[in-house]
TORKOL-4160 file (C-alpha; in steps of 0.2 Angstrom, whole numbers, padded with zeros to 4 digits, m for minus):
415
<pt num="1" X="0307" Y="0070" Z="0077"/>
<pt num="2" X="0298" Y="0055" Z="0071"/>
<pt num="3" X="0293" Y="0051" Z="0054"/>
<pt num="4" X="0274" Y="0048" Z="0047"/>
<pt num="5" X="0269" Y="0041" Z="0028"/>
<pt num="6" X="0251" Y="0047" Z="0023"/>
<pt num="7" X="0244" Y="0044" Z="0010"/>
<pt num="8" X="0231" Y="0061" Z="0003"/>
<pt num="9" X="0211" Y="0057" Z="0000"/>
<pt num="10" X="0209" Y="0055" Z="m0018"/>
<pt num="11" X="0223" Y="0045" Z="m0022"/>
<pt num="12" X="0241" Y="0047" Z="m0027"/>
<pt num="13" X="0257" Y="0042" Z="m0020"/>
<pt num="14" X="0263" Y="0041" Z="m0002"/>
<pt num="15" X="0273" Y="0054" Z="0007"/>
<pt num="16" X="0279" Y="0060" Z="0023"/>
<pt num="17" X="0279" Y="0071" Z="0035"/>
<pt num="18" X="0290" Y="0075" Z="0052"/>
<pt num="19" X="0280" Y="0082" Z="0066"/>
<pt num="20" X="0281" Y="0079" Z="0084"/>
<pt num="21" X="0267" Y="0064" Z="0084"/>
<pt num="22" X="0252" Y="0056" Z="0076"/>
<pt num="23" X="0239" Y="0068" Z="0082"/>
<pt num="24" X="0252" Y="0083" Z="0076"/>
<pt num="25" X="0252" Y="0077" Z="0061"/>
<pt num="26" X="0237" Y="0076" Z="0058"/>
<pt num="27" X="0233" Y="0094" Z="0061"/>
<pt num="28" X="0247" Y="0099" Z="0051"/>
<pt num="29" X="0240" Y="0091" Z="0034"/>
<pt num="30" X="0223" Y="0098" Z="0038"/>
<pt num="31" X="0231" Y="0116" Z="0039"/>
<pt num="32" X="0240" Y="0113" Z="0023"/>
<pt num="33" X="0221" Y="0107" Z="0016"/>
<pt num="34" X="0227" Y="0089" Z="0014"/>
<pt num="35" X="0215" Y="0075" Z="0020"/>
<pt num="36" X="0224" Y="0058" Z="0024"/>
<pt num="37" X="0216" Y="0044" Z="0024"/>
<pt num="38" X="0227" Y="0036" Z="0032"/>
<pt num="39" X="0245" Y="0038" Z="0040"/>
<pt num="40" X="0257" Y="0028" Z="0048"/>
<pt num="41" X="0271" Y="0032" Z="0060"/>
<pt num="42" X="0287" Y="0025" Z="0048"/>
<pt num="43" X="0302" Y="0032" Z="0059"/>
<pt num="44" X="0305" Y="0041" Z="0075"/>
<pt num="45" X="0320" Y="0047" Z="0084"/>
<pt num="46" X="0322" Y="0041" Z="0103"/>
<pt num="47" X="0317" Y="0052" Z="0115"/>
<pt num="48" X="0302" Y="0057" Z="0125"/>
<pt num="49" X="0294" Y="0064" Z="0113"/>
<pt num="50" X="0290" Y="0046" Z="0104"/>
<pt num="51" X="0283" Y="0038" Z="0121"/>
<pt num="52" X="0267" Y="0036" Z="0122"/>
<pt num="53" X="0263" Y="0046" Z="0136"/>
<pt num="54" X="0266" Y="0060" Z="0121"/>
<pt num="55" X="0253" Y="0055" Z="0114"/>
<pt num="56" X="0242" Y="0054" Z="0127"/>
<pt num="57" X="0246" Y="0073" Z="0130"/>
<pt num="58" X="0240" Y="0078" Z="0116"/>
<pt num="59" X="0224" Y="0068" Z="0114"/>
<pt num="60" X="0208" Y="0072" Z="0123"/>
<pt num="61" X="0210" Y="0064" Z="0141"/>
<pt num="62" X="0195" Y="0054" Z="0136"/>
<pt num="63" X="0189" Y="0051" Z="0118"/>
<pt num="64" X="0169" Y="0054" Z="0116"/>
<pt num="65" X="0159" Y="0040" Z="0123"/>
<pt num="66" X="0148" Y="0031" Z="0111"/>
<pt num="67" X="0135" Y="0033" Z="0124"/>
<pt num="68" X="0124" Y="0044" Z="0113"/>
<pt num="69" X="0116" Y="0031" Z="0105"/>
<pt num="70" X="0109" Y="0029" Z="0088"/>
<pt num="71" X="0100" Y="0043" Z="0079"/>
<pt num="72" X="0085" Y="0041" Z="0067"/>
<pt num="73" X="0082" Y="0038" Z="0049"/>
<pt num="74" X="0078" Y="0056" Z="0047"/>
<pt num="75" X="0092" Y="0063" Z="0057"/>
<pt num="76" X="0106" Y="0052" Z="0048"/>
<pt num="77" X="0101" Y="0056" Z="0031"/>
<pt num="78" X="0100" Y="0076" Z="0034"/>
<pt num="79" X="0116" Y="0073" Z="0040"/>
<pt num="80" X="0124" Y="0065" Z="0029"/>
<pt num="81" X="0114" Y="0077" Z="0015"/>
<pt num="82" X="0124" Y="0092" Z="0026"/>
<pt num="83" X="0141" Y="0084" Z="0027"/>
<pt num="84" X="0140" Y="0082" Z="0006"/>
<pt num="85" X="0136" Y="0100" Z="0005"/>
<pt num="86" X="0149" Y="0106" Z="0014"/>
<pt num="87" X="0161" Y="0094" Z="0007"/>
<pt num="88" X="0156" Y="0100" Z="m0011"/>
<pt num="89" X="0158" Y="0118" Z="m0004"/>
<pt num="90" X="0175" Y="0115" Z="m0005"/>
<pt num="91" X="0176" Y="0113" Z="0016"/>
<pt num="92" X="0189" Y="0101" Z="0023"/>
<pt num="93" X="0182" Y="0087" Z="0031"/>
<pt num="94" X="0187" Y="0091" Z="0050"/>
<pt num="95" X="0182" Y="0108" Z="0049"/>
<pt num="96" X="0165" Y="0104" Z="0039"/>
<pt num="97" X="0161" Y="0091" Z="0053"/>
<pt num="98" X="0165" Y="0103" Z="0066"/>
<pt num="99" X="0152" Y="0117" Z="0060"/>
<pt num="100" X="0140" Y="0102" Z="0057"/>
<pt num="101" X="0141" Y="0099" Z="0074"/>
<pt num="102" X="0141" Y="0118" Z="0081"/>
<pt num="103" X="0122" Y="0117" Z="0074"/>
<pt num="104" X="0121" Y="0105" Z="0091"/>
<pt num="105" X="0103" Y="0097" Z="0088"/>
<pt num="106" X="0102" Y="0084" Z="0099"/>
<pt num="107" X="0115" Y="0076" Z="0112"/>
<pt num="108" X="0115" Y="0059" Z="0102"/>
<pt num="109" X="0118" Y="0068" Z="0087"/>
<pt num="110" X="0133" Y="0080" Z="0096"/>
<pt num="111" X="0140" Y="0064" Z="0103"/>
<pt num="112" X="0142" Y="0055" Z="0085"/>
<pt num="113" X="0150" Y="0069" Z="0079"/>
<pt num="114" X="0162" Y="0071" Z="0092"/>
<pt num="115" X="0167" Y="0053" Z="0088"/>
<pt num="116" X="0170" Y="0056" Z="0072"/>
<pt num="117" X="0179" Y="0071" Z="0075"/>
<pt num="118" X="0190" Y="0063" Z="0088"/>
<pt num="119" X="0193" Y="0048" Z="0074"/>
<pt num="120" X="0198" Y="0060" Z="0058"/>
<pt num="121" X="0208" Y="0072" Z="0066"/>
<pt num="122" X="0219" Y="0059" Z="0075"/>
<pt num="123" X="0221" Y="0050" Z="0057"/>
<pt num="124" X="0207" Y="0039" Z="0055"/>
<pt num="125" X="0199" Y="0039" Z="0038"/>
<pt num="126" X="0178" Y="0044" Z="0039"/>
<pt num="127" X="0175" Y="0026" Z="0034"/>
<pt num="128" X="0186" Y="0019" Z="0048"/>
<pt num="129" X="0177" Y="0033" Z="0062"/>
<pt num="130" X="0159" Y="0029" Z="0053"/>
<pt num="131" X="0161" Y="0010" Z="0056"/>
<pt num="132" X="0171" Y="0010" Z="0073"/>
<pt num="133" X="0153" Y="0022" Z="0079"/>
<pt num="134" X="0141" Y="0009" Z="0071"/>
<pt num="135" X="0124" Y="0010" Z="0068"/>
<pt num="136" X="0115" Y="0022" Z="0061"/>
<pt num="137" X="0131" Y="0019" Z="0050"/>
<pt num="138" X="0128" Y="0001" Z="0041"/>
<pt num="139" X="0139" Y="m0008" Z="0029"/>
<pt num="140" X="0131" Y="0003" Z="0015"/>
<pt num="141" X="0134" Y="0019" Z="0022"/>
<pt num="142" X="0153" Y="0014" Z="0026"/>
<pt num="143" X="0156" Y="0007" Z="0009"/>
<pt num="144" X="0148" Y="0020" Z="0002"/>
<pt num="145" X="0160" Y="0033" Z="0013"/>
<pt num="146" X="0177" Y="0022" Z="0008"/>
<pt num="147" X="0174" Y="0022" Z="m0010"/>
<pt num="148" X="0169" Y="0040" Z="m0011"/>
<pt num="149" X="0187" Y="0044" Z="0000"/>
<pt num="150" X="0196" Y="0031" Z="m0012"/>
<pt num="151" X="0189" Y="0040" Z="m0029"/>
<pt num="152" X="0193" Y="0056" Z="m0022"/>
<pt num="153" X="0172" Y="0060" Z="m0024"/>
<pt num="154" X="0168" Y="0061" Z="m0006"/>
<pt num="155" X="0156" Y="0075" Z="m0008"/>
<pt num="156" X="0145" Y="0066" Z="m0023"/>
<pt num="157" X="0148" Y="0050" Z="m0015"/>
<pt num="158" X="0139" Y="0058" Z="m0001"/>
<pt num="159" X="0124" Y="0068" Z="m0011"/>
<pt num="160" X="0121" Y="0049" Z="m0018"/>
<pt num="161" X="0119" Y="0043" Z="m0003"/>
<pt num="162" X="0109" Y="0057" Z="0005"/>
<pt num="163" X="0097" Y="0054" Z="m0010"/>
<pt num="164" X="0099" Y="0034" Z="m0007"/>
<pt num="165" X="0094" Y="0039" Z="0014"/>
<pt num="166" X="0079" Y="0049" Z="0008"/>
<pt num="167" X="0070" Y="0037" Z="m0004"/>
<pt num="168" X="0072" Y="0023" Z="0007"/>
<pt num="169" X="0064" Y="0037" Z="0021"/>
<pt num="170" X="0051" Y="0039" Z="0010"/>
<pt num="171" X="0047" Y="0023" Z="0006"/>
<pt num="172" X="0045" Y="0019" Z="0023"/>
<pt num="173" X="0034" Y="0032" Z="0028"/>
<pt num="174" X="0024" Y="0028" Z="0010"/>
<pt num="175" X="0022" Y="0010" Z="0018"/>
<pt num="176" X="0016" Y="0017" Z="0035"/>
<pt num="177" X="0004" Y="0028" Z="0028"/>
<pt num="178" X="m0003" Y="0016" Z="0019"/>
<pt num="179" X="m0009" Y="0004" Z="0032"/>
<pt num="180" X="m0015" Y="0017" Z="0044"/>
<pt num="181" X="m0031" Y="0015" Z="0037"/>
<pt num="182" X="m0031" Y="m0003" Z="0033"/>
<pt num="183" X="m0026" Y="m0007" Z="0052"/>
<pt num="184" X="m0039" Y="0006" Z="0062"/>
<pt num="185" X="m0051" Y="m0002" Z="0049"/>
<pt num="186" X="m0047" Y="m0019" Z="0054"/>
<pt num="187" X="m0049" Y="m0015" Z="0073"/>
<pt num="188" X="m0065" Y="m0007" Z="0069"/>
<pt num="189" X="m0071" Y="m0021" Z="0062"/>
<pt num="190" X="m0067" Y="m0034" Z="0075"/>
<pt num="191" X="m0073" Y="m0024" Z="0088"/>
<pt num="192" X="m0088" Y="m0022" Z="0081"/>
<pt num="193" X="m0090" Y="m0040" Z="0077"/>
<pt num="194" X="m0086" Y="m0045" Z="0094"/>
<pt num="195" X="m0099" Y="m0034" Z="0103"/>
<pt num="196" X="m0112" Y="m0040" Z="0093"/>
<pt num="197" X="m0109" Y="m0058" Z="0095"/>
<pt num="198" X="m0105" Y="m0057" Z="0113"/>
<pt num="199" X="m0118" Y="m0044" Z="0119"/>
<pt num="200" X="m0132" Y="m0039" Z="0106"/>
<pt num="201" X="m0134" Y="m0057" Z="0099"/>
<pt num="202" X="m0135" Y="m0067" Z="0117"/>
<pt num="203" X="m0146" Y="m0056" Z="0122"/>
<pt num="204" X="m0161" Y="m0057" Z="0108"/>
<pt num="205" X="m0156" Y="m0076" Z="0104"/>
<pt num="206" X="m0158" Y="m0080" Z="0123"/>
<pt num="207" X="m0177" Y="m0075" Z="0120"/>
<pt num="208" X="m0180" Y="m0089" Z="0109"/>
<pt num="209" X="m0174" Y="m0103" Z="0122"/>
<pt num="210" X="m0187" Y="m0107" Z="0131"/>
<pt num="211" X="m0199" Y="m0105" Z="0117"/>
<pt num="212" X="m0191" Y="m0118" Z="0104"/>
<pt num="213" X="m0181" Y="m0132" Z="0109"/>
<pt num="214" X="m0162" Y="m0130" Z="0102"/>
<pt num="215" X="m0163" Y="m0144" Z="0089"/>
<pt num="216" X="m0178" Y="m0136" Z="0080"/>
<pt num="217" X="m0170" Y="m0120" Z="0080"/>
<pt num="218" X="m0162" Y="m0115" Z="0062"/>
<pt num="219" X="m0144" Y="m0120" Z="0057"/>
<pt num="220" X="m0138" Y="m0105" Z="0056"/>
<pt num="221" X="m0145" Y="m0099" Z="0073"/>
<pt num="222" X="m0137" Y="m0115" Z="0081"/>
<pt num="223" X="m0119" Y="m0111" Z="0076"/>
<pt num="224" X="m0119" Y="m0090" Z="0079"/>
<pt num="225" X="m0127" Y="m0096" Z="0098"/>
<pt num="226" X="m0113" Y="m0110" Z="0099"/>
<pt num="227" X="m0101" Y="m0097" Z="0094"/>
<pt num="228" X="m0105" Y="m0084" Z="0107"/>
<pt num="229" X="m0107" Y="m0098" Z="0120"/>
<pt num="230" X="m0089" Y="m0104" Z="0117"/>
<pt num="231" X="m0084" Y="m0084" Z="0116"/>
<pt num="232" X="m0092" Y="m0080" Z="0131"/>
<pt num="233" X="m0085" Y="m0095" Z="0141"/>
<pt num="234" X="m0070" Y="m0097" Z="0135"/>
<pt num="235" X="m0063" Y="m0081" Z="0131"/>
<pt num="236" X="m0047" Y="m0082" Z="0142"/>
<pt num="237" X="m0041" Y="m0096" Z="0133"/>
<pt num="238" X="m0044" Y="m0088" Z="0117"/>
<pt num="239" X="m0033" Y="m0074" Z="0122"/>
<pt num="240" X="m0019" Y="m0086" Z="0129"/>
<pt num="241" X="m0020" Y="m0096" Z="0113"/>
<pt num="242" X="m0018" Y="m0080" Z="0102"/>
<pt num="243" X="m0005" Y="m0073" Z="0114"/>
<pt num="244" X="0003" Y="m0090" Z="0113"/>
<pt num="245" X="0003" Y="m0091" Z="0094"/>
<pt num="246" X="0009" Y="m0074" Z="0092"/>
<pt num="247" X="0026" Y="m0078" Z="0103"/>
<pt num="248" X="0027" Y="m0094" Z="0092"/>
<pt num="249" X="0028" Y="m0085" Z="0076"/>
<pt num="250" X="0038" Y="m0071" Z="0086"/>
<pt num="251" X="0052" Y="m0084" Z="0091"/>
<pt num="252" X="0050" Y="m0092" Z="0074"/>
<pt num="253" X="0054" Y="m0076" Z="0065"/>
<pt num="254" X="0070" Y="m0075" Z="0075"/>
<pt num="255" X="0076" Y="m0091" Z="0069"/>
<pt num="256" X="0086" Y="m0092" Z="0052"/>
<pt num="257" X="0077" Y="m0105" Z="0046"/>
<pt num="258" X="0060" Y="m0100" Z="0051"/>
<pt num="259" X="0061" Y="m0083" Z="0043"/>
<pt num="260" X="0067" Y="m0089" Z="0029"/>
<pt num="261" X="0051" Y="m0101" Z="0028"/>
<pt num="262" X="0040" Y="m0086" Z="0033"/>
<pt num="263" X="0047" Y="m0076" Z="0019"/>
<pt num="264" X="0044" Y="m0087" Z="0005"/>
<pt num="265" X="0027" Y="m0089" Z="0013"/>
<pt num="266" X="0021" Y="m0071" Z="0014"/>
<pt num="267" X="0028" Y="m0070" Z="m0005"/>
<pt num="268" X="0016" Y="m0080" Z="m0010"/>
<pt num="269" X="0001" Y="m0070" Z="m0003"/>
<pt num="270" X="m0011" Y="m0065" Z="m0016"/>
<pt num="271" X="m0008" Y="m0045" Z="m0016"/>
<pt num="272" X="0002" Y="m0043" Z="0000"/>
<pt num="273" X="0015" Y="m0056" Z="m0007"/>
<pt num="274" X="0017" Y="m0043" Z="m0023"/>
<pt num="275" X="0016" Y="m0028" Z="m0013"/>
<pt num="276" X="0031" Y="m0034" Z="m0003"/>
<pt num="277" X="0040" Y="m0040" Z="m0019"/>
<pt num="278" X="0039" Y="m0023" Z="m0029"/>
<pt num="279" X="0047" Y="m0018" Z="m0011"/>
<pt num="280" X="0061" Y="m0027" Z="m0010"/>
<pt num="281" X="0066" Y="m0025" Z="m0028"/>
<pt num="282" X="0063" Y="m0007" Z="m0028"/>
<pt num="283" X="0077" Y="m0003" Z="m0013"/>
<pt num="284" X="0090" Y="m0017" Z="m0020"/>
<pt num="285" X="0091" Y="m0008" Z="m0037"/>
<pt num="286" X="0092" Y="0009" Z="m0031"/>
<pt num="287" X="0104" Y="0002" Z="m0018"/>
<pt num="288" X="0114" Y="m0006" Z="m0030"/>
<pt num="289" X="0112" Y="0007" Z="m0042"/>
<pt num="290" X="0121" Y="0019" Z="m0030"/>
<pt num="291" X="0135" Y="0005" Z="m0025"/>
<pt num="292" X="0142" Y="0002" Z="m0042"/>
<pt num="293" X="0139" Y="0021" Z="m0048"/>
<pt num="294" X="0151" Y="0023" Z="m0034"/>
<pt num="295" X="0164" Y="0014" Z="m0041"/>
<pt num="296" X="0162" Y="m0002" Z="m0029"/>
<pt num="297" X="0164" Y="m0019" Z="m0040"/>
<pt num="298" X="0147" Y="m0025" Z="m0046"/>
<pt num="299" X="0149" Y="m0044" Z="m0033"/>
<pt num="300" X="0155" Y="m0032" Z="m0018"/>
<pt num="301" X="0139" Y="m0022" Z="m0022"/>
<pt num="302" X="0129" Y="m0038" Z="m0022"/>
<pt num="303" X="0133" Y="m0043" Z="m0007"/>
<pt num="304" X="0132" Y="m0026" Z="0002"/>
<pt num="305" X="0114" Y="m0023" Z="m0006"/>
<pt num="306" X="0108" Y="m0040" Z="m0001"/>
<pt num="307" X="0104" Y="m0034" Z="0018"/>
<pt num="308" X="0094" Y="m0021" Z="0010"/>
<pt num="309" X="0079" Y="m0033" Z="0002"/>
<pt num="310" X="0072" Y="m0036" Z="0019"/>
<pt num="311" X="0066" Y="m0054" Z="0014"/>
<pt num="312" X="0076" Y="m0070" Z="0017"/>
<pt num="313" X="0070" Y="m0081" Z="0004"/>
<pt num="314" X="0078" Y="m0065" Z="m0008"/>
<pt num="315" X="0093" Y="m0063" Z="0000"/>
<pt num="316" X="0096" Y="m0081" Z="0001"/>
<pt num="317" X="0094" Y="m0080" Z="m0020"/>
<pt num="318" X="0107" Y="m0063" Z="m0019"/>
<pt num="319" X="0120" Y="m0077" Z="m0009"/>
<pt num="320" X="0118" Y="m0089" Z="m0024"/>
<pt num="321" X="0120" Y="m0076" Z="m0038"/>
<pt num="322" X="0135" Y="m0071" Z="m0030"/>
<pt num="323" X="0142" Y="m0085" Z="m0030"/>
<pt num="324" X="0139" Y="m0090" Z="m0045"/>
<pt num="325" X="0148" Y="m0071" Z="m0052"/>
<pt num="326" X="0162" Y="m0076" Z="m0042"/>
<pt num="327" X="0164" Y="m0093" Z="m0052"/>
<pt num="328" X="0161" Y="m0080" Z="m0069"/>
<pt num="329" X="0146" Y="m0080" Z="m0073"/>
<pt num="330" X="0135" Y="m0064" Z="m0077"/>
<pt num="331" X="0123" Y="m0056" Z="m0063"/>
<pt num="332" X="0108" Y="m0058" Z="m0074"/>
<pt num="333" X="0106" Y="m0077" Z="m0078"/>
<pt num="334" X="0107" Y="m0081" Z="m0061"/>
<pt num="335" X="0094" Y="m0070" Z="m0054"/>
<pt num="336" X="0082" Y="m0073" Z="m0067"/>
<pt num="337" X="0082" Y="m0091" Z="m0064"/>
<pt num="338" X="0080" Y="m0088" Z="m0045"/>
<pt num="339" X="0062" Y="m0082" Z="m0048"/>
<pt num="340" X="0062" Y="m0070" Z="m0037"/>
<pt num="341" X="0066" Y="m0055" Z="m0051"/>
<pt num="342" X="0056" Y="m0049" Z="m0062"/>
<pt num="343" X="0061" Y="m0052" Z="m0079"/>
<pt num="344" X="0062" Y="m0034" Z="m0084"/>
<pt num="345" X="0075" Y="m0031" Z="m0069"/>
<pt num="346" X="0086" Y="m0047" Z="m0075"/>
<pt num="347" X="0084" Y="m0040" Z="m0094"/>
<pt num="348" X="0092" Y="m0021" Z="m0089"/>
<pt num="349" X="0105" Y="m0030" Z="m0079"/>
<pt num="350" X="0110" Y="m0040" Z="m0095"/>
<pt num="351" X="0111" Y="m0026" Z="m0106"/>
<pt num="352" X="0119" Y="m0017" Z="m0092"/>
<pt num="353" X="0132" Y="m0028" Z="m0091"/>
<pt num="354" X="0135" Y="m0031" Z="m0111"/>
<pt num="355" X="0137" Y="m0013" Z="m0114"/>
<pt num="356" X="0147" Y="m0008" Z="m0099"/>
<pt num="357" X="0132" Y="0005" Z="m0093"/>
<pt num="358" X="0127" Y="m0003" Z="m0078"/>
<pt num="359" X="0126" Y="0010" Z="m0067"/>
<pt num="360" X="0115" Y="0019" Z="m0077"/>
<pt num="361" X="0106" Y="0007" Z="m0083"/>
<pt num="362" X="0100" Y="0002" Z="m0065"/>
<pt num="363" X="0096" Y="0020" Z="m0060"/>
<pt num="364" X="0084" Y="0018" Z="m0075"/>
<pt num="365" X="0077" Y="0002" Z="m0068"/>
<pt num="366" X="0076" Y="0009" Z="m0049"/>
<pt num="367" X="0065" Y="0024" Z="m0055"/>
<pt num="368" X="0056" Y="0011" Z="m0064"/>
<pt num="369" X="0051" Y="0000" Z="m0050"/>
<pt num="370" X="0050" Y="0015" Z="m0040"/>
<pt num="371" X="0036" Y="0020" Z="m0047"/>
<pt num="372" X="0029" Y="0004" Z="m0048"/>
<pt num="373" X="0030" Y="0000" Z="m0030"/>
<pt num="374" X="0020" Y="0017" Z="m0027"/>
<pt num="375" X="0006" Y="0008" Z="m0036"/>
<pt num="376" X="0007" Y="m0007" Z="m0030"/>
<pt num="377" X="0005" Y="0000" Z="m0014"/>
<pt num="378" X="m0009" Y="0012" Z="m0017"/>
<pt num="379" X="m0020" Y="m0001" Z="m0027"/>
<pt num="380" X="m0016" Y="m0015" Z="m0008"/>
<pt num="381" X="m0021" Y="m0002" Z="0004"/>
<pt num="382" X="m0039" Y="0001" Z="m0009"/>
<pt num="383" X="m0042" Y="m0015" Z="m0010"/>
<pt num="384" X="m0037" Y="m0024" Z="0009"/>
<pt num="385" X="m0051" Y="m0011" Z="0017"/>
<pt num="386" X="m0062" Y="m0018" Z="0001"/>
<pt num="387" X="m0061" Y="m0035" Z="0005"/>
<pt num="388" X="m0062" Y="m0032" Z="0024"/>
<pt num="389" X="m0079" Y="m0023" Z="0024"/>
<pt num="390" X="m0083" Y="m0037" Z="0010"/>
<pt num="391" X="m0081" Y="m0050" Z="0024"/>
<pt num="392" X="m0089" Y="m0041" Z="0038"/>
<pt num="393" X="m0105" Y="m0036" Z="0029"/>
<pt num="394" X="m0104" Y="m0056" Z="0025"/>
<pt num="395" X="m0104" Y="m0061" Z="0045"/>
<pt num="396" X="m0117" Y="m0047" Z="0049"/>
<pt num="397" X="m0128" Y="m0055" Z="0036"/>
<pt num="398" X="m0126" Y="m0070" Z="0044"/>
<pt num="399" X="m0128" Y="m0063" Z="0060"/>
<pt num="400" X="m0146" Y="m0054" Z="0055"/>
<pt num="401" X="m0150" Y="m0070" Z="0047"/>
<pt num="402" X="m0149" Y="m0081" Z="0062"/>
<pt num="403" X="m0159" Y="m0068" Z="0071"/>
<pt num="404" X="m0173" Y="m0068" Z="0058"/>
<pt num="405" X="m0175" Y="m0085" Z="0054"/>
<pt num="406" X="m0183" Y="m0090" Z="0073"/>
<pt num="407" X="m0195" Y="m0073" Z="0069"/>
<pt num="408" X="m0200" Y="m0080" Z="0054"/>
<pt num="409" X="m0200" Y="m0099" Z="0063"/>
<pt num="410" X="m0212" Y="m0093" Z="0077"/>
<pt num="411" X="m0224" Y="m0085" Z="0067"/>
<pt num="412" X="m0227" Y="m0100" Z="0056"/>
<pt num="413" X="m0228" Y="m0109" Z="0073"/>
<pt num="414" X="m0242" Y="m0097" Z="0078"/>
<pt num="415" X="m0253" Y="m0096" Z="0059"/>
């Protein structure tokens, strides 16, 4: 009967086990309570039993297709908030992922649980099953997972990330909300405008045509009536340019380069540019906090937490710092003289760093900009509308004025 070495979640020595194959053995452990994360087959005696047709006997004639596609936000992080209290309930992996799935919510849901099922139970660790699925699991979630199965924390790694899903949930929907109104405000706007400058206006200005010659008509009156002339005429290649410029910057996005230079460029917005900064710094501290309070090492946190910034230009600064940690310098230096930090972000790290609190020091820090990033939003979305019906009362104005001033014109023309 072959021989397998496993090694038991939560560290520990290696042993072994006889049983008639992997899959076997596997289920073996789990009756026992033990969670391998990983085994390997280290001896076997010949005979049929060792083929592997034997194991094909006792594996599922087809493992669970990955064709049930990705789940959402939402779905993944009550997931993985039901996985950790189970875990910490005191259920063994298999089992707790099996009742998870007897809740069967949705088929993509029941199809990524099957996977990861399938995975463990034939000795695959949940890391190892997590990443072989793929997204929703990303680099952060599976590094997340391997470090809570190699500290032997797996349920609190879990409720961390849970709570790391549902801020960055929140923060999304935070986001969302609060360009509803800003966006059906806009549209409002510009279609307003564009009816009055292409239907209301031509129509009263067109009075005045045979009455005064153009020249003599007032400036502003002159350019609204050019303007809805060229609207009017020319409006098919107005929407072919803005279609055209729109899959420009599109494409451009898509290129390295390109979104690196549209990055650094929307930083530099007035308001949106800080709006997106508090952002980005809020959910790579948070992220970072939860990283290294998981055990990872504070550079392989770095460069896990850099996807999480959303902006090039930052996570192009994240690649330098970590570089510069690698050579043996501290994380805080480098980031403060990237610019891209705010000083008060650099300053924790550094104290972080010198007293050994690090992790705690940056769940302090993420509440911080947290809350920051809630007010930073709240006062863009007050004052985009602001400036928005700022500049539309200012082209109405100038619309009613280049309406009045050939009333007024006429009536002197008359006394």
């Amino acid at each position: 009967m072959p021989t397998f070495s496993y090694q038991p979640l939560g560290g520990g020595g290696s042993a072994v086990i006889d049983a008639p194959d992997r899959a076997a053995a596997v289920r073996t452990l789990r009756q026992r309570g033990i969670t391998p994360v990983r085994i390997d087959a280290v001896g076997a005696s010949p005979g049929p039993e060792t083929s592997p047709a034997a194991d094909a006997v006792d594996a599922p004639a087809i493992a669970p297709a990955r064709s049930g596609g990705s789940i959402s936000a939402a779905e993944m992080a009550a997931f993985v908030r039901e996985l950790a209290t189970a875990i910490q309930a005191g259920l063994p992996l298999v089992l707790a992922l099996k009742t998870i799935a007897r809740q069967g919510r949705n088929a993509r849901r029941s199809a990524m649980l099957a996977h990861l099922i399938h995975e463990v139970e034939h000795g695959r660790s949940l890391a190892e099953a997590a990443a072989s699925w793929g997204r929703p699991f990303g680099e952060m979630v599976v590094s997340l997972i391997r470090a809570g199965e190699l500290s032997g924390r797996l349920g609190e790694v879990l409720e961390q990330s849970a709570d790391l899903l549902e801020r960055e949930l929140k923060l999304r929907r935070t986001l969302a909300e609060g360009m509803i109104y800003p966006s059906f405000l806009a549209l409002l706007i510009i279609g307003a405008i564009g009816v009055i400058s292409t239907v209301i206006v031509p129509r009263i200005l067109g009075q005045f045509s045979g009455q005064i010659r153009a020249g003599q008509l007032p400036l502003p009156t002159r350019v609204v009536m050019s303007t809805t002339d060229f609207v009017t005429t020319w409006w098919w290649l107005l929407l072919a340019a803005a279609a055209g410029l729109t899959l420009f910057v599109v494409n451009t996005y898509r290129q390295p380069t390109g979104r690196l230079k549209i990055d650094r460029a929307l930083l530099r917005v007035p308001a949106l540019g800080a709006v997106l900064r508090d952002v980005a710094v809020a959910r790579f501290t948070r992220v970072l906090a939860t990283l290294v309070g998981a055990g990872l090492p504070a550079l392989t946190s770095l460069r896990i937490t850099r996807g999480a910034l959303g902006n090039k230009a930052m996570e192009q600064a994240i690649d330098d710092v970590c570089d510069q940690v690698a050579s043996g310098k501290t994380i805080a230096d480098p980031m403060e003289a990237s610019g891209y930090f705010p000083p008060l972000l650099t300053q924790i790290m550094g104290v972080g760093e010198r007293s050994g609190r690090l992790p705690q020091m940056l769940s302090q820090a993420a509440g911080v900009f947290e809350d920051r990033t809630q007010s930073s939003i709240r006062v863009f979305t007050q004052l985009f509308p602001l400036v928005m019906v700022i500049v539309a009362a200012v082209l109405v104005a100038f619309v009613v004025l280049a309406v009045l001033l050939p009333l007024v014109q006429m009536q002197e023309m008359i006394g």
